[in-house]
C-alpha positions as CSV (number, residue, x, y, z in Angstrom):
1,X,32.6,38.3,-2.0
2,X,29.3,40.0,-1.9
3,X,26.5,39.0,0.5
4,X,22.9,38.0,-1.1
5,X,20.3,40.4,-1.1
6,X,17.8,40.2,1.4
7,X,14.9,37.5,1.2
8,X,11.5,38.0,1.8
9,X,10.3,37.3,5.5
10,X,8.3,34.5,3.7
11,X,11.0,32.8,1.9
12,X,13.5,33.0,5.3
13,X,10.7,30.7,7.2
14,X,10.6,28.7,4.3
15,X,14.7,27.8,4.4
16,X,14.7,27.7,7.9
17,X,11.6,24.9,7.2
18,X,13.7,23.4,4.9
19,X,16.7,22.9,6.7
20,X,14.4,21.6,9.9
21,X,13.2,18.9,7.1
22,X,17.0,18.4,5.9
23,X,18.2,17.5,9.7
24,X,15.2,15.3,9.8
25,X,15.3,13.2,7.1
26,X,19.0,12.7,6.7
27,X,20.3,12.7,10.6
28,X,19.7,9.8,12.2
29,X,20.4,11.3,15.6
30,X,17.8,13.9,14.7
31,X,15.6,11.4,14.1
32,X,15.8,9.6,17.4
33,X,15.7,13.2,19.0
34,X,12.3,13.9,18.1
35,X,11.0,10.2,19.1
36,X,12.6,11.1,22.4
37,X,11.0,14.5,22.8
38,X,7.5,13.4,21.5
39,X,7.6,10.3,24.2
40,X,8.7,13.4,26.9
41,X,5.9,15.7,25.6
42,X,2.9,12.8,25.9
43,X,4.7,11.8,29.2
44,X,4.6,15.6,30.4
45,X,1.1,15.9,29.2
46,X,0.2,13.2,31.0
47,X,1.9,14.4,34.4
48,X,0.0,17.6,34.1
49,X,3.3,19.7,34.1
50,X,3.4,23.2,36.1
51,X,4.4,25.9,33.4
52,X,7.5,26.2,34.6
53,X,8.7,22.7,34.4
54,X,7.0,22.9,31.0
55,X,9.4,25.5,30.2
56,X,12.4,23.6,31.5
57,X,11.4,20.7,29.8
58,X,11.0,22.9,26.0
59,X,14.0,24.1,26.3
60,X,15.9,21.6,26.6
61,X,14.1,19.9,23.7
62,X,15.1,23.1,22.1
63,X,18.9,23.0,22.3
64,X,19.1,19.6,21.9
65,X,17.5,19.6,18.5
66,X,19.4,23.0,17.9
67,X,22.6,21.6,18.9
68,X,21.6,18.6,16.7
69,X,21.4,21.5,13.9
70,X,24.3,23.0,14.6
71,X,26.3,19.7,14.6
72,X,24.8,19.1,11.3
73,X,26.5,22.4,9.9
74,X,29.5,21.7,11.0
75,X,30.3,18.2,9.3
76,X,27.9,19.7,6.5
77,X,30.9,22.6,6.1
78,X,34.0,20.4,6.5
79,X,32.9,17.7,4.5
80,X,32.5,20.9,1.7
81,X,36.1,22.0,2.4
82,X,37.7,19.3,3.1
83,X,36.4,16.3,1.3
84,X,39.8,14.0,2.1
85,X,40.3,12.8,5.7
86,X,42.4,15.1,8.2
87,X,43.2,15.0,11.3
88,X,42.2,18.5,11.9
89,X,38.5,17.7,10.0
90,X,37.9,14.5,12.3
91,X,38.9,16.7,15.6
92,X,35.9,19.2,14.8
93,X,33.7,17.0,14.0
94,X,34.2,14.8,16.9
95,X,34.0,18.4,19.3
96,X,30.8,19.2,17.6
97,X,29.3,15.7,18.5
98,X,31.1,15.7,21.7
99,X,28.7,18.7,22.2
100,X,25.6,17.9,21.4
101,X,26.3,14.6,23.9
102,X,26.6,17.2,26.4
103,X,23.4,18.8,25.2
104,X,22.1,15.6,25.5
105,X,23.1,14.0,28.8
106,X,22.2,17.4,30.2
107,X,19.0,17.5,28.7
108,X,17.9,14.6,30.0
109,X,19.1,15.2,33.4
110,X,16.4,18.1,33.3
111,X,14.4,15.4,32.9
112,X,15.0,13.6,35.1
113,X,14.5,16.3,37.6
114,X,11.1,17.4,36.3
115,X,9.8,14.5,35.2
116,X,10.9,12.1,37.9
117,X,8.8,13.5,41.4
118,X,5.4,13.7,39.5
119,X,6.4,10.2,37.7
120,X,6.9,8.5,40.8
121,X,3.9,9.8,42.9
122,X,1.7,8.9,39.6
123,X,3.1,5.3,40.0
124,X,2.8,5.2,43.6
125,X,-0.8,6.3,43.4
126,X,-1.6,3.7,41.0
């Protein structure tokens, strides 16, 4: 099996686009990801963030939602070849969300560690 021809640089942003709007709309997870990372972004506006806790705090926004992504692929790829329950099916799929839980939990142990000091001296000054 051949490989496609190469796409414009204008028509890869636009699948990549496309697949951001796929995750989106049909992932619930996904959806509840970006709530949580818009409420961290306001909060870390809000807290005045150094740059580098800003850049602690992007990516791990960053790899949850790519993780969330990637997870998405995979039951996206089983499902494709293997439309009847297995054992073997259920077993990656339930790794893939296994990972993005630790994604997750670690994610928002960042911040927790970048987002609680400032939070609590904001509170304490009020």
């Amino acid at each position: 099996m051949r490989r496609r021809e190469k796409q414009s640089l204008i028509e890869s942003f636009r699948h990549a686009f496309d697949g951001i709007r796929y995750v989106v709309l049909s992932e619930r997870n996904a959806r509840i990801h970006v709530a949580a990372a818009c409420a961290v972004i306001i909060l870390s506006l809000w807290l005045r963030l150094a740059w580098l806790q800003w850049a602690l705090i992007l990516i791990a926004i960053g790899l949850v939602f790519a993780g969330e992504m990637l997870n998405t692929v995979v039951e996206l790829t089983i499902d494709l070849v293997m439309p009847e329950q297995h054992e073997l099916a259920k077993d990656a799929k339930d790794v893939a969300a296994g990972a993005i839980l630790i994604f997750s939990l670690t994610a928002a142990g960042i911040g927790l560690l970048v987002l609680g000091p400032p939070l609590l001296d904001k509170l304490g000054s009020i």
